[in-house]
N, C-alpha and C positions, 0 to 999 in steps of 0.2 A: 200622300204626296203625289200619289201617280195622276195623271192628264185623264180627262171622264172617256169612258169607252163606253160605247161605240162613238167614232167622232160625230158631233151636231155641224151642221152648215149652220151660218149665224150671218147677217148682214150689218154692215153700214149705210144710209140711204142719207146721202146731205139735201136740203132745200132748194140745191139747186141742179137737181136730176139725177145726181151721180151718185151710185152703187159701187160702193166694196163689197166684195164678198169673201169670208173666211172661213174658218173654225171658229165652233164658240168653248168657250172657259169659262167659268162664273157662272156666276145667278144664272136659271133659267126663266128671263124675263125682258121686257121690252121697253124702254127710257129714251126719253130724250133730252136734249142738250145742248147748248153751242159746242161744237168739235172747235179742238186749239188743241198747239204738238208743245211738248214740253223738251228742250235741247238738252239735258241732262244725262251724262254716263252711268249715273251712279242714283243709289237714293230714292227707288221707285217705289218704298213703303211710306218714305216719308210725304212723295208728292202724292199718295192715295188717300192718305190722311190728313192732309192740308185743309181745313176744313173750306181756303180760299177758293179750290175748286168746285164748291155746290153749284149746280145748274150745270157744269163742264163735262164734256168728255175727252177725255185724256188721250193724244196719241204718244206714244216718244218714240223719238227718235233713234233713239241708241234700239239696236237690233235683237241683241238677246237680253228676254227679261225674266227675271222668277229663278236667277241660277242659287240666290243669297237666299232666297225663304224667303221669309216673314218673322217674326219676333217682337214679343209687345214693347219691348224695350225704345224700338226707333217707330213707335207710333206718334204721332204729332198731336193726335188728338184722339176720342173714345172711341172713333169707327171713320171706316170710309165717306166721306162725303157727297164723291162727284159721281155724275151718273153712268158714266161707263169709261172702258179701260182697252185700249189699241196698241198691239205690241205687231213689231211683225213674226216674232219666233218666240215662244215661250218654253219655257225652262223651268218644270215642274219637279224635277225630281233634285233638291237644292244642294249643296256641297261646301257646308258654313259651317264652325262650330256653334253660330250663335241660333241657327236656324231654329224655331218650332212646330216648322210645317209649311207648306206649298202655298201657294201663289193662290194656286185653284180652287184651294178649300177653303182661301181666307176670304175669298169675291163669291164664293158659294153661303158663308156663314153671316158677309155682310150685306147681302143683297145686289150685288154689284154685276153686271153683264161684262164680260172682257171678248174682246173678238184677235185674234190671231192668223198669219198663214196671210196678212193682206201686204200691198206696196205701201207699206206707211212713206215710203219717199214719194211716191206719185200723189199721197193723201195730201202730204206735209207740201208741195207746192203748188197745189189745190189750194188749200187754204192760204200761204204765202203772196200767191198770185193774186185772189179774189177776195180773202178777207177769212176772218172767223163767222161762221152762218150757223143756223142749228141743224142738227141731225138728230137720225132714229137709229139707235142700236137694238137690235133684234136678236137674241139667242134664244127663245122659245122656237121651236121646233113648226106651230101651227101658223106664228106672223113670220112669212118669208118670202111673201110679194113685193118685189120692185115696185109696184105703180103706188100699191096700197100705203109702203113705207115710206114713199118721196111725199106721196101726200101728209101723210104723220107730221112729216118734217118741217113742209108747208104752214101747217098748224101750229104746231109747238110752239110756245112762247120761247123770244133771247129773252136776253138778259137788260135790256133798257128796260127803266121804271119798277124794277122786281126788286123788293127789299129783301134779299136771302140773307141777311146778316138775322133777322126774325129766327130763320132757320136755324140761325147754330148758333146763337147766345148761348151761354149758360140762364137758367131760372133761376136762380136764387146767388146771392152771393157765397164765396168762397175765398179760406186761403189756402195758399201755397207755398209750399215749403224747402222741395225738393231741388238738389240743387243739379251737377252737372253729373251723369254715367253713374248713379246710384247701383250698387249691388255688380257690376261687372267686373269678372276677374281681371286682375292687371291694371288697373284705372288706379292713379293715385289722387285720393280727393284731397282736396286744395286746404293746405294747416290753416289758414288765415283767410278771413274774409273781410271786406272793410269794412270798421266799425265808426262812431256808435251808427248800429241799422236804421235806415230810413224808413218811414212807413208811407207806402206806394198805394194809391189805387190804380187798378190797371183795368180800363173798359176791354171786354172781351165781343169781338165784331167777329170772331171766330180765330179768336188765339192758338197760339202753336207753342206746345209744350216748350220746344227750347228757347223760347222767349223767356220762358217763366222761368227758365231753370239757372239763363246765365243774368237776370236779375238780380236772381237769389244771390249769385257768384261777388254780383258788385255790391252787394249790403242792402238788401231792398228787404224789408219785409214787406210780401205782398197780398193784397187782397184784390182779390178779381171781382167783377160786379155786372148784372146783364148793362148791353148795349143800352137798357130804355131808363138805366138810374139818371135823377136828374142832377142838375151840380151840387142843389141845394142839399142831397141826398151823400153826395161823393162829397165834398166839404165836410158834412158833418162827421165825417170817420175821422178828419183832422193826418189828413194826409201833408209831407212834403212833398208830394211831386203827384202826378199823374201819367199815365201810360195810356196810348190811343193805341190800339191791335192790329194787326192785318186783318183780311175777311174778304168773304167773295162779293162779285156781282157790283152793281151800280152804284156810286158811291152818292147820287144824290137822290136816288131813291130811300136811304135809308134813313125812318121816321123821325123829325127830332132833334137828328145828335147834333149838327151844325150849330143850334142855336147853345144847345148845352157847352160844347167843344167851347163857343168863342168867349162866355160868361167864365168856363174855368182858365181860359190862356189868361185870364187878366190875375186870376187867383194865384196859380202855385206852378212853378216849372214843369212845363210840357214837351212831353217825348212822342214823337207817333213814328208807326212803322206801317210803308203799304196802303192797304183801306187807309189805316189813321194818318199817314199822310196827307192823302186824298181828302179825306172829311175835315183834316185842317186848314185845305187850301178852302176847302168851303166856307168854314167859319172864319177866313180872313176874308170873306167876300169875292174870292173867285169861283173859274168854276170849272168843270172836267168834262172831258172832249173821251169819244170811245175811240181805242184804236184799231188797225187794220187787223190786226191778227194779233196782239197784248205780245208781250214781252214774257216769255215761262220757259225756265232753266238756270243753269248754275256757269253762264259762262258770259257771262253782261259787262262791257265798259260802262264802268262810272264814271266821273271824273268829277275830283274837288277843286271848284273854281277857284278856292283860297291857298291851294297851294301847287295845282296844275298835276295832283299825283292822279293816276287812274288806279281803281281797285278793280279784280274779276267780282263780278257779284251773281248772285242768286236772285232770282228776279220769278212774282208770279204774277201778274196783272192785268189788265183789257183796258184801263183806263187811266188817263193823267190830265193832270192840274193845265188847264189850257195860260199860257205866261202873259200873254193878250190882256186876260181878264183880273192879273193880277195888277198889272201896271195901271188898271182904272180903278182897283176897290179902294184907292185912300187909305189901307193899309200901309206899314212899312216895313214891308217883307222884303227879301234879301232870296234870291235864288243860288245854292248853295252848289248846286248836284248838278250836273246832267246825263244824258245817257246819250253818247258817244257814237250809236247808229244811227239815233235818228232826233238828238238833241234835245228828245222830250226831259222834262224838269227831275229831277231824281232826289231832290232836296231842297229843302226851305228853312229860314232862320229870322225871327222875328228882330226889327231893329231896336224895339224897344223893352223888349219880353224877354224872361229866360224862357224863350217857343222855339225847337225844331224839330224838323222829322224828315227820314228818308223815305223815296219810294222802294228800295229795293230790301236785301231781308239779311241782316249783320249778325242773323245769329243762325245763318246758314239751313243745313238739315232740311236736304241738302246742297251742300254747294260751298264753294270757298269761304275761308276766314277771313277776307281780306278787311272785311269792316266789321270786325269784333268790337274792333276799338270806340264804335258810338257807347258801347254802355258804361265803359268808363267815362267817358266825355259825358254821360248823360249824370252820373255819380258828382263828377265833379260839380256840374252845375246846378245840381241841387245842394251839395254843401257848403258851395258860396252864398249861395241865394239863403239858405236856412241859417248862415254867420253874420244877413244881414248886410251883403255885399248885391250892386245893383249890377245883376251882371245879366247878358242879352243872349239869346240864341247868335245870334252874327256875331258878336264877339265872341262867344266860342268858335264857331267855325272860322274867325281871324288866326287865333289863338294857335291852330293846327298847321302852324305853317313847318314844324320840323315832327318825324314818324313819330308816332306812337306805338306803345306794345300793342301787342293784341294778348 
């Protein structure tokens, strides 16, 4: 668990000249990236395994990191995904009962460079000020040239046109079973679940474990499937409903799904969360704008236009549904969501469809619970829709006009 001795110097090199320089942690190796800061206190196993972050590198915000360990338990996904990790104080030596080990060994065993000892506030309104750009992070001891690094940087592909969802599919289908805090002392799991179980196909664009787990909570029996199954393929499992994933990078880079997406909204009640969001604005004929620096952390106004409540959310993403492009696809789509800093879309609901989906992430981990409540909402409207009842995406979101449990 102890921090590597003797300390390594390790850089940051952004694309557009500017050099951090710190201590290196992790991998000893050289990646690049778009750098983006993540506002989150809490939670930094889970946003390392997010697999939404592929092509990213991670700054947070929050100042001491690595005090809680690691633990496979709040992993999100099989391994790290993103390409490097920016703290400005690290905290290897952890003080958890739940801990199983450092910070330092986990970015060591998963390949992962982490840099340390830098002003992530100077970093963080760098990027705030001028955008998300890509960077070179360097902990290898031999690449630790300024000139040579900004170049790297220069080079390195973003994230426009790059289908990283490829990257973190699953290959073969799967289900899933598990439900919420398996095996953890003190956890009381839940007497009742709602029955009879629906059977879910869920596209995985780089899913996160507690997606799967608080499905399971609302009656899903789930089957996960790669991102490239066709509808023809996900119909014939003879599903009630469908589930669209989060997932990193460019949402209309990714090969495909838009036209799959829009053939099954006509089939069977649709949920999407994130990416799946994203890629359903596409298969209603819109279409996604990048933004200046994305939205990543656990502390996001939402706000539900049908009943004017705001939720804190958890938010990971670089791109949203431009509203422009919705008002001309002849669709009849219903804007459900927004986000409160800067108005972008955060929710859609089809006027004719049981279709909706949030951009932000209602089953947290981490981040507020404040919108737990879509997967009930998402239960219900699959077992109207399955009794044979013609019921819409917008009419549910009518429908929420007094709280919900969570």
């Amino acid at each position: 668990m102890s921090t590597p001795t003797p300390p390594r110097t390790a850089r940051l090199a952004l694309a557009d000249g500017t050099v951090f320089r710190g201590l290196a942690f992790g991998a000893e190796v050289v990646r690049s990236g778009e750098v983006v800061f993540n506002t989150s206190m809490t939670g930094y196993q889970e946003i390392l395994t997010d697999p939404s972050y592929a092509g990213q590198i991670v700054t947070m915000t929050y100042t001491q990191i690595g005090n809680v360990g690691v633990n496979r338990q709040d992993e999100e996904s099989a391994r790290p995904y993103l390409e490097g990790f920016v703290v400005k104080e690290l905290f290897d030596e952890p003080s958890n009962w739940r801990a199983e080990g450092g910070l330092h060994e986990y970015l060591v065993q998963s390949g992962v460079p982490g840099l340390s000892g830098v002003d992530t506030r100077s970093l963080v309104r760098r990027i705030r000020d001028h955008g998300a750009q890509v960077g070179v992070i360097s902990t290898d001891p031999a690449v630790q040239d300024d000139a040579d690094l900004v170049e790297r940087a220069r080079q390195a592909p973003g994230l426009d046109g790059r289908d990283l969802v490829a990257e973190v599919s699953c290959g073969e289908p799967y289900v899933w079973k598990e439900g919420l805090w398996p095996g953890i002392a003190g956890q009381v799991p839940r007497a009742m679940r709602p029955s009879p179980p629906l059977k879910l196909v869920a596209y995985d664009f780089g899913i996160k474990r507690n997606i799967l787990r608080l499905l399971v909570e609302h009656g899903f029996d789930v089957e996960v499937v790669p991102a490239t199954t066709s509808a023809a393929d996900a119909l014939a499992r003879k599903p009630d409903a469908i589930f669209l994933s989060n997932g990193p990078g460019d949402p209309e880079a990714v090969q495909g799904v838009r036209d799959t997406v829009r053939e099954l909204s006509y089939e069977k009640p649709l949920f999407g969360i994130c990416l799946g969001h994203q890629i359903l604005g596409l298969a209603l004929g819109g279409r996604c704008e990048k933004l200046k620096f994305g939205h990543h952390g656990g502390n996001q106004p939402g706000k539900d236009l049908a009943t004017g409540r705001v939720a804190i959310c958890a938010e990971n993403h670089g791109y949203a549904v431009d509203p422009d492009s919705l008002r001309g696809a002849g669709e009849p789509v219903e804007i459900t969501h927004v986000n409160l800093n800067d108005d972008t879309i955060e929710g859609l609901a089809h006027k004719e469809r049981p279709v909706f989906s949030v951009q932000y992430h209602p089953e947290a981990s981490p981040g507020p619970h404040d919108a737990s409540f879509f997967f009930s909402r998402f239960r219900s409207m699959v077992e109207r829709s399955r009794a044979g009842e013609r019921v819409t995406g917008a009419q549910i979101a009518r429908e929420a006009a007094t709280p919900e449990p969570s």
